[in-house]
N, C-alpha and C positions, 0 to 999 in steps of 0.2 A: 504493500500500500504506500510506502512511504516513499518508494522511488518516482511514482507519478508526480506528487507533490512536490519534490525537488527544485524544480525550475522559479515554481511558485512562492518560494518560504518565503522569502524577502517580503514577498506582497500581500502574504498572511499577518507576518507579523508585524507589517506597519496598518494591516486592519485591525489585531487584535489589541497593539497599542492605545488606536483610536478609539474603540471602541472601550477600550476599561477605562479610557479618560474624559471621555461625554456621556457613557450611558450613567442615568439617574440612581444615585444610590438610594434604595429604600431600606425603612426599617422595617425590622421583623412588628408581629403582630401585636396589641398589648391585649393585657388581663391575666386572670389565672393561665396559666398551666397543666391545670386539671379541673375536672369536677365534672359529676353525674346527671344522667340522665336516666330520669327514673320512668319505671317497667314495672310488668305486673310479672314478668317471669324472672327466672334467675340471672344475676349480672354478668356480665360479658366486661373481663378487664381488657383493655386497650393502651398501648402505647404505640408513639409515630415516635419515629428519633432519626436524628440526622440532621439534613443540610437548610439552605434557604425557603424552599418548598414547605419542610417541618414548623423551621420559622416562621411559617406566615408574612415570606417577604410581602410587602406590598400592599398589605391586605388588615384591613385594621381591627378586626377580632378575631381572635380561634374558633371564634362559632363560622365565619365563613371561609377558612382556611381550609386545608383540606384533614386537619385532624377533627375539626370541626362537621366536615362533612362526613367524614367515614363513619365518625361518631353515632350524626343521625339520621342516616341511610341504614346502619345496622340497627339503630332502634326502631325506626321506620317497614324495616323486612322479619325483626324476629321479636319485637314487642319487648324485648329483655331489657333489663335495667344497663346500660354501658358507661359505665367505668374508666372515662379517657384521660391520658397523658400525654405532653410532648412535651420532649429534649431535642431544640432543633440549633442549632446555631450558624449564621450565614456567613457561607466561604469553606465550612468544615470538606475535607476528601473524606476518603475510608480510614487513613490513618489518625487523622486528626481527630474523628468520631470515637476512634478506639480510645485514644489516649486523653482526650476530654470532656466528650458526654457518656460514654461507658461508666467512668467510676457516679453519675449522678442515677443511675439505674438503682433502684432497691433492690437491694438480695429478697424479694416476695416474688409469689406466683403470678404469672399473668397468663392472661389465654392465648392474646393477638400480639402481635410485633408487627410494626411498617416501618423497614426501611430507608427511606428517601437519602438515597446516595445514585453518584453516580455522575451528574453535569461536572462540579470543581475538578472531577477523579479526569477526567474529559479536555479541562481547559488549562491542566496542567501537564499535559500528556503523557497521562501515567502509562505503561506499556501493561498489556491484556493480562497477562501470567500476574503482576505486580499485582493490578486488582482483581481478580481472582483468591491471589492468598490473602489479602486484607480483607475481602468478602468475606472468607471461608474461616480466619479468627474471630472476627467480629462476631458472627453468626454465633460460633461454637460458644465464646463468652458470654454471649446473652441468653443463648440456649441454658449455661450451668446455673445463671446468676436467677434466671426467673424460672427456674423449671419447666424447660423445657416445652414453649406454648408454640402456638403456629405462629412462623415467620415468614409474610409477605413481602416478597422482592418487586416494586413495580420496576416497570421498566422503564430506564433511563429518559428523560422527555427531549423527544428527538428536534437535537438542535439547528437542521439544517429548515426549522419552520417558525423559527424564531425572529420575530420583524426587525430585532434591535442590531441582526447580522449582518452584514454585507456578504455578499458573494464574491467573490470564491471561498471565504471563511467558512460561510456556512455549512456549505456543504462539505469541507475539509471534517468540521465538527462533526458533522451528521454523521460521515462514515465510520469517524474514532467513538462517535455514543455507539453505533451496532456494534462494531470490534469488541466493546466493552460490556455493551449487555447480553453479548451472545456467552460469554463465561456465565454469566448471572441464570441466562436459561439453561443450559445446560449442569447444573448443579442440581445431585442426585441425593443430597443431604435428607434424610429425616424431618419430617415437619418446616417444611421450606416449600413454597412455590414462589413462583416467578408470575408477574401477571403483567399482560402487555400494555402499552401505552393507549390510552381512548384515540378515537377520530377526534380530534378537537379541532373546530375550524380558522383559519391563519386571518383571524379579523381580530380587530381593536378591541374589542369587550369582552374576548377572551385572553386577553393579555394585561398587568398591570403597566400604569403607565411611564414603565423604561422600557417595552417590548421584549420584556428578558422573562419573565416570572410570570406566567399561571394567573390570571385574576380568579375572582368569584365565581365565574359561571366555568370557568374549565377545572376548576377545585370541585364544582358540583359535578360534573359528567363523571371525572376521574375518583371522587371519592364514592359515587354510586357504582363506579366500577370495580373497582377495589371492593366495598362492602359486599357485591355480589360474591366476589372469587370469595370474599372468606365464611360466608354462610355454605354457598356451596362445599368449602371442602369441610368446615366444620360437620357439615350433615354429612358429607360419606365417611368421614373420620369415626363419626357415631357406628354407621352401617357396619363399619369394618369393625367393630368390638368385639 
């Protein structure tokens, strides 16, 4: 892959200069951190951890963020009371989630894990093996620390549809996001799926306003997508007892 782009680097990286130095810096989300949604059936704990997306960049509560929406799409599909948390923090790669929102995870049980990694891992050009084993520690540490609950991989949000890009950038990124979450689908670990990216449409009101970040309405597609994979596998999870 990388010998095509050759001729190009110069002209990548005097896009990807410009662009870390005019697109808009947003903050993460405010408010709690946590807090329930209450159900007439048994609770469903939840945690999102990870990068800007987790953060709620751009996006001014957690309720429409997308921990916000995983939240109440699974309250919405299973009536159960859900129990949400997010440790997100913007900029984090895989390494930097191990080594500074991992230790804020409680040693308790939880049922759901969402990962939001994947873009920083991307824009720093991490190579595919690298994030693969940082995937595959991470994972395994949150797997001991929470006992062992289901861990949702989405998949990387594809950056060559991202308006705040230039091309040829864009599409350099886009091909390094597939390189990167094609490790992520293929991982055969225990209690781990991978779930694809939604169709989100390449217009303004699905993006917050630095054309980088997810607004409201693609938090809602993708956090209704997400909740779907995780009732589903919750329910064959049951089946298979």
């Amino acid at each position: 892959m990388w010998l095509k782009w050759t001729p190009l680097l110069p002209l990548l990286a005097a896009q990807a200069i410009y662009v870390k130095s005019t697109t808009l810096k947003l903050p993460g989300a405010r408010g709690d951190t946590s807090g329930v949604i209450a159900g007439d059936a048994p609770a469903l704990r939840l945690l999102v951890i990870g990068d800007s997306v987790a953060a709620g960049a751009g996006i001014a509560t957690f309720a429409d963020a997308l921990v916000g929406q995983i939240a109440s799409s699974l309250h919405e599909r299973t009536q159960r009371s859900i129990h949400w948390q997010v440790i997100g923090k913007i900029g984090v790669t895989l390494e930097t989630t191990y080594t500074e929102l991992l230790p804020l995870v409680a040693n308790s049980p939880l049922d759901v894990i969402v990962i939001s990694q994947g873009v920083n891992d991307t824009t720093h050009l991490h190579l595919q093996k690298r994030y693969e084993q940082n995937l595959i520690r991470l994972i395994d540490a949150l797997q001991v620390r929470t006992h062992h609950p289901l861990i949702i991989l989405p998949a990387v949000p594809r950056l060559e549809q991202f308006p705040a890009l230039p091309y040829p950038l864009r599409t350099f990124l886009g091909e390094r996001v597939r390189v990167l979450d094609s490790a992520a689908e293929r991982l055969t670990l225990s209690n781990v799926q991978h779930v694809p990216f939604p169709e989100i449409p390449v217009t303004p009101e699905y993006f917050c306003e630095d054309g980088f970040h997810p607004g409201i309405k693609a938090c809602a597609m993708w956090g209704g997508m997400l909740a779907d994979a995780i009732v589903q596998r919750l329910a064959d999870d049951l089946r298979n007892e």
